[in-house]
C-alpha positions in Angstrom: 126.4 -153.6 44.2 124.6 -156.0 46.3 121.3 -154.6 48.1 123.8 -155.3 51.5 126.5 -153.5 50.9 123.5 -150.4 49.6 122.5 -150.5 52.7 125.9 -150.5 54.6 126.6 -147.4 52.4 123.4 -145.5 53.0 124.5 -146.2 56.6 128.1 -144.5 56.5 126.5 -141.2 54.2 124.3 -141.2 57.0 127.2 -140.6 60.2 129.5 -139.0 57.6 131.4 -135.9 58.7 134.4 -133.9 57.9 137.8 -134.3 60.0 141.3 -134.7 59.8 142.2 -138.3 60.8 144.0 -141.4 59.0 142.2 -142.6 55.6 141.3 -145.6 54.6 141.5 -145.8 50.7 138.8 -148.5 48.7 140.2 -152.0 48.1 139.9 -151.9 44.7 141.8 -148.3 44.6 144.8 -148.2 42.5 147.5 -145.8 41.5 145.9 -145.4 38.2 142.9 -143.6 39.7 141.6 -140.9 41.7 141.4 -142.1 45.6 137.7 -142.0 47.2 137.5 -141.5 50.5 134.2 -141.7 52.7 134.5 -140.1 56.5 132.4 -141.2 60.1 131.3 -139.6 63.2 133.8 -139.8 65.9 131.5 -137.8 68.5 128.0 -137.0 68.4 127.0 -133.6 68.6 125.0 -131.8 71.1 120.8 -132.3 70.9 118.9 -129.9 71.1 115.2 -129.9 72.1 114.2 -129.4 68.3 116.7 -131.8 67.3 115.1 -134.6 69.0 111.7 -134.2 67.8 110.1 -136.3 65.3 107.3 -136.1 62.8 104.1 -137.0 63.6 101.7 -138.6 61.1 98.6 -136.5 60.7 95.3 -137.4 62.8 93.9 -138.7 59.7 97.3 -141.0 58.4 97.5 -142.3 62.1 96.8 -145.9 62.1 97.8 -148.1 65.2 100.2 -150.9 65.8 97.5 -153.3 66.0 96.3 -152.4 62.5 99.3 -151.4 60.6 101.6 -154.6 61.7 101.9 -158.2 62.3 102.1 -158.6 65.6 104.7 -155.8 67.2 106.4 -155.6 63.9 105.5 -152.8 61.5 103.8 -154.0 58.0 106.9 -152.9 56.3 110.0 -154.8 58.2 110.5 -158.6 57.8 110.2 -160.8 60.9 113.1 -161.0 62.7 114.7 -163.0 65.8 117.0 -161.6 68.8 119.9 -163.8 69.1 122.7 -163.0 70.8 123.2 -161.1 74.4 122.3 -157.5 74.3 125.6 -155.1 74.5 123.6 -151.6 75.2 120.9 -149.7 74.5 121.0 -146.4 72.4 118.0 -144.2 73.9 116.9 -141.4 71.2 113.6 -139.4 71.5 110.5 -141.7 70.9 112.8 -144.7 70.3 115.5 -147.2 71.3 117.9 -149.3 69.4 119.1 -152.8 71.5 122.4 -153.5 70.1 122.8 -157.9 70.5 126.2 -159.8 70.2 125.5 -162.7 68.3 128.3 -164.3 67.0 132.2 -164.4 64.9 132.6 -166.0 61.9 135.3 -165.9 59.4 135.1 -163.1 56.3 134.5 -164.9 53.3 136.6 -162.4 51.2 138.5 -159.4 51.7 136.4 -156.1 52.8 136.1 -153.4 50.6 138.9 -150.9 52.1 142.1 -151.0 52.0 145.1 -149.7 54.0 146.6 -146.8 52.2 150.3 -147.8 53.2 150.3 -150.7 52.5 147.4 -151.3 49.9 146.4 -154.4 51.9 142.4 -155.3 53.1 141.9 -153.9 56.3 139.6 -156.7 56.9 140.5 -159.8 54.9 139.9 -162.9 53.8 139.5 -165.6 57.0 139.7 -162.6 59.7 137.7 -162.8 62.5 134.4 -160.7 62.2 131.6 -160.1 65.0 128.1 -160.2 64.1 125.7 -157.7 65.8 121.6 -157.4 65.8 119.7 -153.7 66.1 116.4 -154.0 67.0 115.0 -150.8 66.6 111.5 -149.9 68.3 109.2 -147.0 68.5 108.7 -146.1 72.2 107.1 -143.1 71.7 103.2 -142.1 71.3 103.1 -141.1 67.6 103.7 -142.9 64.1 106.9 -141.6 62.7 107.8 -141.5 58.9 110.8 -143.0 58.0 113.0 -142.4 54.7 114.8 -145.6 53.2 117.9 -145.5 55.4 115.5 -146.4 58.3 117.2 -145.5 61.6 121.2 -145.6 60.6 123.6 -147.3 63.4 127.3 -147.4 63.2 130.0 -149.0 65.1 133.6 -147.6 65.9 136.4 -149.4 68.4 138.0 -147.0 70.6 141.7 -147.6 68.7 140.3 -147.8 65.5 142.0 -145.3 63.6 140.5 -145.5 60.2 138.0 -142.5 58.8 135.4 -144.3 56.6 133.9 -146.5 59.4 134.8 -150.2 59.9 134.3 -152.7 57.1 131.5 -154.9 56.4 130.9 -158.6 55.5 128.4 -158.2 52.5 127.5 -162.0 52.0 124.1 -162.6 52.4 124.5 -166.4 53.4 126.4 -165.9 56.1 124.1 -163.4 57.5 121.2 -165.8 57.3 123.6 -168.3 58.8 124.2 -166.1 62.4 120.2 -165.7 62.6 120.5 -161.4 61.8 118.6 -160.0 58.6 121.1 -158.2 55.9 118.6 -155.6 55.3 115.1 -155.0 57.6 112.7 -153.6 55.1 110.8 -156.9 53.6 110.5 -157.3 49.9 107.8 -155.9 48.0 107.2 -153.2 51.3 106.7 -150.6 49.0 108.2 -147.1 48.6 109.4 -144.5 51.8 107.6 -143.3 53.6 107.6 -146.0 55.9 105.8 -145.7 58.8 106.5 -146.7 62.0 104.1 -147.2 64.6 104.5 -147.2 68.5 105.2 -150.2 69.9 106.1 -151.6 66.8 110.1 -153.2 66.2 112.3 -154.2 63.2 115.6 -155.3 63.2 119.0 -155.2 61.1 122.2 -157.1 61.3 125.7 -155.5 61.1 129.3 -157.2 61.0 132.8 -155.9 61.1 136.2 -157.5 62.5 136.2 -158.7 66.0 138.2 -157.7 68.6 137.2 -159.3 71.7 137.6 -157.3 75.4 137.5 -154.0 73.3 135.8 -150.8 73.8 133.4 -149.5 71.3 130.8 -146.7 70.5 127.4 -147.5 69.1 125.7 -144.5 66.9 122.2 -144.1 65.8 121.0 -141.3 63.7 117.1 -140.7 62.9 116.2 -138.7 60.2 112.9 -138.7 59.8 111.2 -138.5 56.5 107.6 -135.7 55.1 105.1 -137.1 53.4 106.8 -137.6 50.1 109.6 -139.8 51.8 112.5 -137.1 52.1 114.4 -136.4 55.1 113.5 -133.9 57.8 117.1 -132.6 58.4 116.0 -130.5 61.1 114.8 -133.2 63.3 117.7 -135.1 62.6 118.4 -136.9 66.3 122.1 -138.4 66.6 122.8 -140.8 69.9 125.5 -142.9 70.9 126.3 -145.5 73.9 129.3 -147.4 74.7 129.7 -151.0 75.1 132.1 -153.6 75.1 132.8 -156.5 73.1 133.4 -160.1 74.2 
């Protein structure tokens, strides 16, 4: 498993829910096997005020963003660029994720679900995909601790009728090719907790298959992490925003 398509995983556990919908099945599923499904969010749930708190670093762990990062970018994240024209903003408690449109580009091979009807790629080989860039920034006053999935973001198209969430392009190339980073954390960064300082950004990249004019809803959970690098379910925030694609 490529550390892309990790990541892409960590991302779906992440908005994963239980509901009775269409399924898509894994690509490489056969009739020979059990079926393995994964589910996504399809509405965010109410927040409540102690859902969208965060944890605080300690008087004596604070550092600030000055010390702790190059420039406005924490210590941890690689540096990053902001192609692309910004779709929408997802506004959470103490942060903001910018969601860019940067480009389309063909998938390189077929995706990794498949329909269950048919048994064909739901995104396949030479289809259209979208590329999209998160930038992700601490607006708040306090360092927060973050666990390894970061701040999770997932895309859905108002007609898309698939649970699992859409599929990926996992080639690292091509992701170097629009200008977005396949993963944000930067090699060597060490182990989670990762702390993330205000006024302090990192960015990801996402893809999936590109259909211009339609409507779509953005989805960013933040689960922060104790000291030992485990999430803080209950101050688990979950917010959406809806865009359009071009």
């Amino acid at each position: 498993m490529t550390l892309a398509r990790s990541r892409r995983n960590r991302r779906i556990a992440a908005l994963a829910i239980t509901g009775a919908a269409l399924f898509a099945t894994p690509a490489c599923s056969s009739d020979d096997g059990p079926t393995t499904t994964t589910t996504s969010t399809t509405s965010a749930p109410t927040t409540t005020e102690a859902d969208a708190t965060t944890t605080a670093v300690p008087a004596d762990e604070d550092r600030t963003a000055e010390s702790a990062s190059t420039g406005t970018r924490p210590e941890w994240a690689q540096p990053f660029e902001t192609p692309g024209e910004k779709l929408t903003t997802l506004q959470g408690e103490g942060f903001t994720v910018d969601v860019y449109q940067v480009g389309t580009a063909k998938a390189p091979e077929d995706g990794n679900f498949a329909a269950p009807e048919t048994n064909e790629p739901i995104l396949a080989e030479g289809d259209p995909v979208v590329f999209v860039n998160d930038v992700f920034t601490n607006t708040g006053e306090t360092v927060i601790r973050l666990p390894y999935s970061l701040v999770a973001v997932g895309a859905e198209y108002a007609d898309w009728k698939w649970m699992g969430g859409m599929d990926t392009v996992t080639d690292a190339d091509l992701y170097a090719e629009m200008g977005v980073l396949d993963r944000p954390v930067a090699p060597g960064a060490g182990e989670a907790p990762f702390l993330w300082e205000p006024g302090t950004s990192s960015a990801s990249g996402d893809s999936f298959a590109y259909q211009p004019g339609s409507a779509i809803t953005f989805t960013a959970v933040l689960v922060p992490a104790d000291e030992e690098g485990d999430q803080v379910s209950a101050e688990r925030q979950e917010v959406e925003a809806e865009a359009t694609i071009t």
